[in-house]
Structure formats: structure tokens, C-alpha cells
C-alpha positions in Angstrom: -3.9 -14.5 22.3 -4.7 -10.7 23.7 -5.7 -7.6 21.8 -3.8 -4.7 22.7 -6.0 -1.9 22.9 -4.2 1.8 22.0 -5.7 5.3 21.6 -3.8 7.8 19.5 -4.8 11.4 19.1 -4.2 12.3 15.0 -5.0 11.6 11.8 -6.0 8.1 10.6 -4.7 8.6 6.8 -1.2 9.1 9.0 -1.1 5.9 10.9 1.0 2.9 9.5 -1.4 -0.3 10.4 -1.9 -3.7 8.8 -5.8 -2.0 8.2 -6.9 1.0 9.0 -10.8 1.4 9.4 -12.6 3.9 6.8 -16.5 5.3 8.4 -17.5 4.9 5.0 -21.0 5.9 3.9 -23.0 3.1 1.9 -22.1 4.3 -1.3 -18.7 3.3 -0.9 -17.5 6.7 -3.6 -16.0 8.7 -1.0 -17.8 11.4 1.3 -16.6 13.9 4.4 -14.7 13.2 7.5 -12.5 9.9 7.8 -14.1 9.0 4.7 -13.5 11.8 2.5 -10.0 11.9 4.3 -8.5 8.4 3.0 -9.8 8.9 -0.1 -8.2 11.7 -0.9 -4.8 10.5 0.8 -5.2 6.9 -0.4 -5.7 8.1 -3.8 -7.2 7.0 -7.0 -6.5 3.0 -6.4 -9.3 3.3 -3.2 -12.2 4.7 -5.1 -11.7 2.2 -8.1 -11.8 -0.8 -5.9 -14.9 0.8 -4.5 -16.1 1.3 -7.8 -15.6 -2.5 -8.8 -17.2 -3.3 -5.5 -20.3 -1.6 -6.2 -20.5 -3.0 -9.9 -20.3 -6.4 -8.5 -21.8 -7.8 -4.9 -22.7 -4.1 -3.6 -24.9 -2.9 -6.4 -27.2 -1.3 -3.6 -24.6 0.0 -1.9 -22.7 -1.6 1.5 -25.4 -2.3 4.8 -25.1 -0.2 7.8 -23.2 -2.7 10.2 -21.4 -4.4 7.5 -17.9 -4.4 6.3 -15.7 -4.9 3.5 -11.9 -4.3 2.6 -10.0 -3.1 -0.5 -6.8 -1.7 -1.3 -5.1 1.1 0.5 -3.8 2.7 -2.3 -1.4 5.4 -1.0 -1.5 4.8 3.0 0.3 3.3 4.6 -1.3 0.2 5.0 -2.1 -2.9 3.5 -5.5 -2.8 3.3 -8.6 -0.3 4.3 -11.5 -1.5 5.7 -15.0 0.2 4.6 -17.8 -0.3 7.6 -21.0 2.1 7.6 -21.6 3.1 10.9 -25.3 3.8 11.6 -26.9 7.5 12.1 -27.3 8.0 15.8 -31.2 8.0 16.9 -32.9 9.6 20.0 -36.0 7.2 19.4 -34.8 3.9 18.1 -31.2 2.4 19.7 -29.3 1.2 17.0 -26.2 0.2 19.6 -26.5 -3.3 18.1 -25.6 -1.6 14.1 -22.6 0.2 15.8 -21.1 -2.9 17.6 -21.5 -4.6 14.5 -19.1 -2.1 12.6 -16.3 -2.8 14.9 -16.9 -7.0 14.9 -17.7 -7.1 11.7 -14.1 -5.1 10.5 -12.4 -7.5 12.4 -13.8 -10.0 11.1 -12.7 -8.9 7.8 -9.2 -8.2 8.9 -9.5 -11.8 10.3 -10.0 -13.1 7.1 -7.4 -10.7 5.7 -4.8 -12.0 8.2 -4.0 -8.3 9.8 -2.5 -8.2 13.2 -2.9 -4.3 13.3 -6.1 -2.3 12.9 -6.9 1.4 13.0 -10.1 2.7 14.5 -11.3 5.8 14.0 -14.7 6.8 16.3 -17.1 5.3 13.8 -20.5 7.2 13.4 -19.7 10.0 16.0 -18.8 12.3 13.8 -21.3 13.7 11.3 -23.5 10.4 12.2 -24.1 12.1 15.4 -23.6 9.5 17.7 -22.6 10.7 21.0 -19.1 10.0 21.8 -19.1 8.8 24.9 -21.7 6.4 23.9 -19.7 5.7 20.9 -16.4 5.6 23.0 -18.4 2.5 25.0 -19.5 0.7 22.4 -16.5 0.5 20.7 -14.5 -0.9 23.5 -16.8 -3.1 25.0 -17.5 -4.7 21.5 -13.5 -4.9 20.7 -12.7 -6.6 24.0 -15.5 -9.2 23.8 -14.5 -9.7 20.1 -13.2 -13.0 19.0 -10.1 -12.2 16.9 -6.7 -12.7 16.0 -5.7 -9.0 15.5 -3.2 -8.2 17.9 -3.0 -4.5 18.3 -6.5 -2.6 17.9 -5.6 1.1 18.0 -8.5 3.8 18.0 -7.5 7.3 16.3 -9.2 9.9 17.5 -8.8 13.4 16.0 -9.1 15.7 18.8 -7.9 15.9 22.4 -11.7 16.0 23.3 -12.2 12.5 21.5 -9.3 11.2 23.3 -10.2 12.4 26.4 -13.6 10.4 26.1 -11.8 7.4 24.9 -9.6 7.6 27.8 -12.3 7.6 30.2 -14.4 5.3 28.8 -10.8 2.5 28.6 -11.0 3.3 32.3 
């Protein structure tokens, strides 16, 4: 079976997906950006999940690279997926972390039986990563992935963001 790759200029929180993909920060409580943003439109249900996550495996807080799904409350979705994207480096290459957000979510979503995911650009944000280094990463590690999903769609908030995306789908 083929992944459909898609690219959507908008809002995430808007998009009606099996999944959609939250940059979370390790805390899993909330922050800015795309985190901030589907907590406040996915509503209370999100941040108590999170919550019960952190009280039981994620004491510590979730890994950079990792990934982990709860409810998605008020979106319209069935499930959001929380990955922590790593904080872009000029001196060590932390590529490998990045990938991992995007394989790692579909694994989860794997598991969760989801045919349709929502990407946003994971870490390029206030994480700094540049985006079209983030653009490539994200594609090249979603083609080669081994998964069931069948429609991967990246959400990218502004026509710059797309642009990238677009160039970097080839």
C-alpha cells in the first residue's frame, strides 16, 4: 500500500484527519505554536490526558524523538499525536531526533489504526530548525517509512512554509 503525500496551507486545529500531529514540548501541558494551538481548540479533554500521561509512564516528561497519542478532545479528529521535535543546532546535527518525530508518530498512528495523519513542520517553528532542512527531513523520512497510513498530509501555516514544502516534494 502507498502513502499519499499532501501539503495544505492553514491551520492544523482546522483539519479533519484520523490524527493530527501536535509539536508538543516535553512537558506534554501545553505551550506556543501548534502546541499551544490544539490545546486550546481541543479543549480541556487534551490537557487531562496529558496530565494522566505524565502521572503515569512520562513522569520526566516525553523524549525528544518520541511520540505518544491521546484524545483529541474538540478537533476534529480521533486522536492527537504528541512528538517533541528537537531544538535545531549549528554544532551538533540532530537530523536523526527530527526523522524520528515523523516515524515514530506513525508508528503510533500504526498502532492506533489511523489511515489519515496531519503534519505540521515539526521543530521549525520556535525550535528553529530551518525549514527547508525541516521540509527534507520530513519527506524523505515519511516516504521511506514503513506504514499503513494512507494519506500523510503536512499543514503548513504560511504560504512561505508551503512554498518550501513544495519545493522540497519536488
Amino acid at each position: 500500500m502507498t502513502t499519499t503525500l499532501t501539503l495544505v496551507q492553514g491551520d492544523i486545529t482546522r483539519q479533519s484527519a484520523d490524527a493530527i500531529v501536535n509539536a508538543a514540548n516535553s512537558s506534554l501541558l501545553g505551550g506556543g505554536g501548534v502546541d499551544g494551538a490544539i490545546h486550546r481548540r481541543g479543549g480541556p479533554e487534551i490537557l487531562a490526558a496529558c496530565r494522566a500521561l505524565r502521572a503515569s509512564h512520562y513522569g520526566k516528561g516525553l523524549a525528544t524523538g518520541q511520540a505518544v497519542a491521546t484524545t483529541a478532545g474538540a478537533l476534529d479528529a480521533r486522536w492527537v499525536i504528541h512528538t517533541v521535535g528537537p531544538v535545531w543546532s549549528a554544532t551538533e546535527d540532530r537530523s536523526a531526533l527530527l526523522s524520528s518525530c515523523y516515524r515514530e508518530s506513525l508508528r503510533i498512528a500504526d498502532e492506533l489504526g489511523a489511515r489519515t495523519v496531519a503534519f505540521p513542520a515539526i521543530s521549525t517553528g520556535v525550535y528553529g530548525w530551518p525549514m527547508d532542512d525541516g521540509a527534507r527531513i520530513a519527506l524523505d523520512t515519511v516516504r521511506t517509512a514503513r506504514t499503513a497510513v494512507r494519506e500523510v498530509r503536512f499543514v503548513l501555516f504560511d504560504d512561505a512554509a508551503h512554498r518550501v514544502f513544495e519545493a522540497a516534494m519536488g
